[in-house]
Backbone bond lengths (Angstrom), bond angles and torsions (degrees), N, CA, C in turn:
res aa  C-N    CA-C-N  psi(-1)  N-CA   C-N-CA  omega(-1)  CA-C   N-CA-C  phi
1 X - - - 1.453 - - 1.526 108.98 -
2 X 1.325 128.98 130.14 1.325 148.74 176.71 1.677 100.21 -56.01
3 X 1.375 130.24 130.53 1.588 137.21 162.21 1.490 109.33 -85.26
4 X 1.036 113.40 133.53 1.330 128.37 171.52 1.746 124.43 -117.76
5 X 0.903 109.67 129.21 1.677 90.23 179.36 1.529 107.05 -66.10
6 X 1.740 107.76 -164.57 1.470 108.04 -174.50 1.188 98.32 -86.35
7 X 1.676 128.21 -59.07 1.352 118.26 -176.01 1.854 117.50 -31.82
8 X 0.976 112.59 -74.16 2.157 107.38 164.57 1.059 130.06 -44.39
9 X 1.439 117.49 -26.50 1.787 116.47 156.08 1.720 108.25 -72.38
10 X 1.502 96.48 -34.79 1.512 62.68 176.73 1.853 136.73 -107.57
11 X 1.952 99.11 12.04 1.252 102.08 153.37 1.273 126.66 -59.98
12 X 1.599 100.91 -38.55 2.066 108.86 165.23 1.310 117.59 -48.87
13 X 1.268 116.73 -49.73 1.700 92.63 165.74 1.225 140.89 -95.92
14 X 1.126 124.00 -8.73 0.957 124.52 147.46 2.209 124.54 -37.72
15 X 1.266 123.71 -31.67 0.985 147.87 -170.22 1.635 103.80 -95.86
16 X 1.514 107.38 -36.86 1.186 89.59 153.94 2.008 137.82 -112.78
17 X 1.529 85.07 35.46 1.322 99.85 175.13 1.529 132.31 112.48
18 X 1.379 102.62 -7.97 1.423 111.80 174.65 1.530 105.76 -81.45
19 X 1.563 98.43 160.37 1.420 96.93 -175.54 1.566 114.56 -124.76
20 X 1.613 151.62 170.08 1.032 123.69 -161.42 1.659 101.07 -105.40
21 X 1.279 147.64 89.29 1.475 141.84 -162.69 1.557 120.47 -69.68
22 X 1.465 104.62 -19.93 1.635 103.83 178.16 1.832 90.55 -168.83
23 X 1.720 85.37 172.92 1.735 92.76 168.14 1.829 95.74 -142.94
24 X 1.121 100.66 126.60 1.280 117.13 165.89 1.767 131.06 -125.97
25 X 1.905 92.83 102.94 1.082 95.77 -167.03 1.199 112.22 80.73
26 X 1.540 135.92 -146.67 1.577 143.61 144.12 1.141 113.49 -67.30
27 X 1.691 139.56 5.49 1.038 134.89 177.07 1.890 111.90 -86.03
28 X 1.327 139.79 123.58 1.361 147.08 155.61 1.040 118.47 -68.35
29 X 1.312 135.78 123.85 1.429 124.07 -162.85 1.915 78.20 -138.73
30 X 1.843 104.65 125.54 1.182 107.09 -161.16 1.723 89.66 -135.82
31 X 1.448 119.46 135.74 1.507 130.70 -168.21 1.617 98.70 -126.82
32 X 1.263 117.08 149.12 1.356 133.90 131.26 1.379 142.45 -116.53
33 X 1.223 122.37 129.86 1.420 118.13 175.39 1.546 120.20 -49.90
34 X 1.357 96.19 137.11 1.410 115.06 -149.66 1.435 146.87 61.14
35 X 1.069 112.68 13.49 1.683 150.31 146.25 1.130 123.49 -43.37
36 X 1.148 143.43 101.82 1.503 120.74 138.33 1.550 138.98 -35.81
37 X 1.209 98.58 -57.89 1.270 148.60 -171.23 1.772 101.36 -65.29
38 X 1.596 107.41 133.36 1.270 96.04 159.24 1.684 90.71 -159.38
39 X 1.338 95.81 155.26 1.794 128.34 178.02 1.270 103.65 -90.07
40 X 1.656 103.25 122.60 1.449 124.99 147.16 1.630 105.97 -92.67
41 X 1.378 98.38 136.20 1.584 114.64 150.91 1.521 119.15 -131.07
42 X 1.604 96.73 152.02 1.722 99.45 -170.60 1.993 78.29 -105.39
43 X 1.597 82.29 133.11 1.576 98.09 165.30 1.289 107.26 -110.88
44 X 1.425 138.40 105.10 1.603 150.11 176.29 1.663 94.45 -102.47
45 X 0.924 145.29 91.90 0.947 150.11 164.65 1.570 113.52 62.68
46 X 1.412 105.05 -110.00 1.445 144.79 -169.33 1.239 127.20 -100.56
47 X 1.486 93.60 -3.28 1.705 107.93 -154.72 1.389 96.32 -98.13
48 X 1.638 108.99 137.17 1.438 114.50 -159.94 2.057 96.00 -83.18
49 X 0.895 125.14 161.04 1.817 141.14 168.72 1.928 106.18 -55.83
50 X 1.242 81.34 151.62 1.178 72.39 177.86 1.205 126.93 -113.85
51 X 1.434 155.44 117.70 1.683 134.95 -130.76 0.846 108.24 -89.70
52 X 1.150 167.68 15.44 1.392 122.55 127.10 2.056 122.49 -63.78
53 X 1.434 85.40 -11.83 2.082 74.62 -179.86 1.801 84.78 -99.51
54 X 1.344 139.11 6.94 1.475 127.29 170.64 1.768 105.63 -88.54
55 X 1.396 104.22 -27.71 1.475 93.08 -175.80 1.571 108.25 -108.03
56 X 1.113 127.17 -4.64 1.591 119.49 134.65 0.876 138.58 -37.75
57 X 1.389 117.83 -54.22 1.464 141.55 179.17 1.357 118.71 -68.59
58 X 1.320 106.12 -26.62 1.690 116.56 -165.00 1.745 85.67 -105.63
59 X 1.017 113.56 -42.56 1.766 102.32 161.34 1.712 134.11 -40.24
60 X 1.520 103.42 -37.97 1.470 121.52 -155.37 1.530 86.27 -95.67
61 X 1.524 127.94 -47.47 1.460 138.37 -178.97 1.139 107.88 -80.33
62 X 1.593 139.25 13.06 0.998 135.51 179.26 1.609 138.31 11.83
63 X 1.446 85.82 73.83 1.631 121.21 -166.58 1.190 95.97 -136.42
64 X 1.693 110.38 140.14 1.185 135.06 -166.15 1.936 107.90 -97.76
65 X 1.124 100.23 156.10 1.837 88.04 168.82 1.326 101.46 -70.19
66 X 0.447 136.33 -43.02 1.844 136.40 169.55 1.843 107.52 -16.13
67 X 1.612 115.37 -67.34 0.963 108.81 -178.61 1.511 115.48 -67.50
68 X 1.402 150.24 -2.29 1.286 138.06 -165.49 1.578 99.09 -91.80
């Protein structure tokens, strides 16, 4: 699986519809309507995710590795 930092995960969702609702700290806290569910990401710079919190996330946002 390809690493991405947080900032590019989270242009990906955004694109696919999530929106960004707050920032706390380095934390992204990203919602969609009709969601329960919403994604935190820690943005540390440059520093790519680490997979198991990339394929959580891409689980919960139901996005495929395909789209990254």
């Amino acid at each position: 699986m390809k690493q991405i930092s947080g900032k590019e995960f989270i242009r990906i969702l955004t694109r696919n519809g999530w929106q960004l609702a707050r920032v706390n700290g380095s934390h992204h806290i990203l919602t969609k309507s009709g969601h329960r569910e919403r994604i935190v990401i820690p943005v540390h710079g440059n520093q790519p995710l680490k997979l198991g919190l990339l394929k959580n996330q891409m689980k919960v946002a139901g996005i495929s590795e395909a789209d990254l």
